[in-house]
N, C-alpha and C positions, 0 to 999 in steps of 0.2 A: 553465369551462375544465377541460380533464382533468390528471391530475396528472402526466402527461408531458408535455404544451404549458405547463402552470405551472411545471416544472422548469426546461424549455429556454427559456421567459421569463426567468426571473429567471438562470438562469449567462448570458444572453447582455444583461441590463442591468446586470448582474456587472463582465461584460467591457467594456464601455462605457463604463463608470464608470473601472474601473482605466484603460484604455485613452487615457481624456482626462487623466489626473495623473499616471498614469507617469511623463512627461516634467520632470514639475516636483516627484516627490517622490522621497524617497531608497529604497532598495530595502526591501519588505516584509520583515518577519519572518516566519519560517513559526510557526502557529498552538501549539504547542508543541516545545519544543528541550529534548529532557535528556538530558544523558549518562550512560547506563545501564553497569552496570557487565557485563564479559563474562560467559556463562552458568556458573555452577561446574558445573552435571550440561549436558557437553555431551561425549560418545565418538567417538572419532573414527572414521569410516568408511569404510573401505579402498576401496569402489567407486571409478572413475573419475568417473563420473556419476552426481547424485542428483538430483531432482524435490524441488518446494515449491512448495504450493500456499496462496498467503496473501491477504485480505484488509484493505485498509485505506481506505474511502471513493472519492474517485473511482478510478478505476483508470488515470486519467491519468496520476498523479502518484509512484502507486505504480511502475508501470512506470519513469516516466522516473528514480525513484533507482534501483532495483532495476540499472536497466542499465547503470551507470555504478559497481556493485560489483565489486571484483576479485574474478575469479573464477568471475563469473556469464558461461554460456556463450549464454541466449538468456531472452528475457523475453516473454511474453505478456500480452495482456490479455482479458480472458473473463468469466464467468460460473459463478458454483455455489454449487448448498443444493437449487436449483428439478429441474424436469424440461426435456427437450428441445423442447417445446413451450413454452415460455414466455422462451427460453435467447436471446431479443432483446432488441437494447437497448429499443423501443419495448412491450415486455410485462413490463419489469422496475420499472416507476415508478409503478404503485401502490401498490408492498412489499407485494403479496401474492403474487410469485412464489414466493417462497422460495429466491431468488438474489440472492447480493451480488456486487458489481464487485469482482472476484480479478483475481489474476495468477498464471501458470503458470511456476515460475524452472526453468530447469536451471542448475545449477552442480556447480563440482569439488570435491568432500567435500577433497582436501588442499588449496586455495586459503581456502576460505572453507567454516565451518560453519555446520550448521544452526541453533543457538544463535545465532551471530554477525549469520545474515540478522535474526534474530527481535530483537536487540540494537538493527539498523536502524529495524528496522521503527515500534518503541517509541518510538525514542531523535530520531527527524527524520520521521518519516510519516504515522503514526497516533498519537491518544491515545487509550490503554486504558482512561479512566474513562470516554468517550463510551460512550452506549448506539445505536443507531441512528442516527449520526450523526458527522460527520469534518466541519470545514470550515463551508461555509456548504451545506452539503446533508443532507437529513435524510430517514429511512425507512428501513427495515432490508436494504435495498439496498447502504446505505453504511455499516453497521458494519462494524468491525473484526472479523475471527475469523482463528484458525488453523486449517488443515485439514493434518492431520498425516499422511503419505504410508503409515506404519508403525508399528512399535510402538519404535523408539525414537526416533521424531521425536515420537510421542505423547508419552512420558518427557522430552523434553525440552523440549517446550511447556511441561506443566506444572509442571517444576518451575523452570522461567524465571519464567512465572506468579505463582510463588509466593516466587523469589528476592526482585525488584524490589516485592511486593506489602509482603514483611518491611521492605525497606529504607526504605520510606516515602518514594519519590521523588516520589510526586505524591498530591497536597492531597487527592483522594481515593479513592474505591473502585475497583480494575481489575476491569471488567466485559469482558472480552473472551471469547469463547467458545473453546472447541478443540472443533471441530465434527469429525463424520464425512464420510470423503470420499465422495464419491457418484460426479459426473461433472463432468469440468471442460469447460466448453464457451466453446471459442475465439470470442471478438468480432467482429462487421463491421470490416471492413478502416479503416473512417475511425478506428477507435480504435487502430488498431496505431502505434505509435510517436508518438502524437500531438504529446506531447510535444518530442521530440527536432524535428517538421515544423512546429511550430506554434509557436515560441521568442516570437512578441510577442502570442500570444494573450492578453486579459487576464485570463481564468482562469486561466491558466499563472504568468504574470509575479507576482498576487498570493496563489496557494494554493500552486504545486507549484517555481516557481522557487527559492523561500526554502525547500523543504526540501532541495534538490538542494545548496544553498548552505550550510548545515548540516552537511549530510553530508562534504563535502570539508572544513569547517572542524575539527567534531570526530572525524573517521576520516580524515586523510589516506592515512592507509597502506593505508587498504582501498578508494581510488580508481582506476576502469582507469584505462588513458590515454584509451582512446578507448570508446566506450559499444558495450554487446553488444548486440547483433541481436536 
């Protein structure tokens, strides 16, 4: 079996699973939940519009909190690390492309900071101590990284990085990278908003619905009303 028909195996006996106890069990916790303290080096920046390009394991999940932050003007789901030729979903699951499942945010530098997204990210989406790996999926596909747009989103990856590394919020080492941007390369359409189209898929329900669930419990304030595009 190729390691893309063993992938798409097992999320789809994933789902099948959750799918038959849903109904008779109480709602999932998401995989890790901490409340991270906001960025100290985080400058505020006068644009209208900034770009963030983040990774955190599926890109399902990452999108569907991402679009549900105030502030955030559109969210994508994609591809980057790889080249354009390999920038498929079906050439990404051996993890030797050299692409992880990103997402491409715009948002309003005066609604929400960059610090703040990365605050999310930590805090309800991704764990930082995973190496190649989020969830129940593994390969360097699905590591976490940040890819820092400029030089002071750079500055402020790292020294986020190293705020919460000081703090001792989790039991161990953050291995997450701050990688160089390359090229962000937008997803097949069946991954765009998956989340938001697919609410009883059992993937959803047991990986990505309890971080979305998280997020509104420990940020209310930074909840839209209604989810961006």
């Amino acid at each position: 079996m190729t390691p893309l028909r063993r992938s798409l195996a097992l999320r789809a006996i994933a789902a099948l699973a959750v799918s038959a106890v849903v109904a008779q069990c109480a709602p999932a916790q998401a995989e890790s939940v901490v409340k991270l303290p906001a960025a100290v080096t985080d400058p505020a920046v006068k644009a209208k519009r900034a770009t963030a390009v983040l990774a955190g394991g599926c890109f399902w999940g990452v999108e569907g909190v991402f679009s549900n932050v105030k502030g955030v003007i559109s969210v994508e789901s994609g591809y980057h690390g790889g080249s354009a030729a390999t920038a498929k979903y079906e050439r990404t699951h051996d993890g030797k492309s050299g692409h992880a499942e990103a997402v491409r945010i715009v948002y309003d530098p005066s609604q929400v900071s960059y610090g703040t997204l990365l605050r999310i990210l930590f805090s309800v989406v991704a764990d930082p101590t995973l190496k190649n790996r989020q969830g129940p999926d593994t390969g360097s596909q699905y590591r976490a990284a940040i890819v820092p747009m400029d030089a002071n989103q750079r500055q402020v990856a790292n020294a986020y990085l190293a705020q919460i590394g000081r703090g001792k919020y989790f039991a161990k080492p953050i291995v997450v990278p701050v990688e160089v941007y390359k090229r962000f390369y937008r997803a097949e359409a069946s991954h765009q908003d998956f989340m938001r189209r697919n609410p009883r898929n059992g993937y959803i329900l047991r990986w990505d619905a309890p971080k979305l669930a998280a997020l509104k419990r420990l940020y209310p304030d930074k909840v839209r009303a209604t989810p961006a595009p």
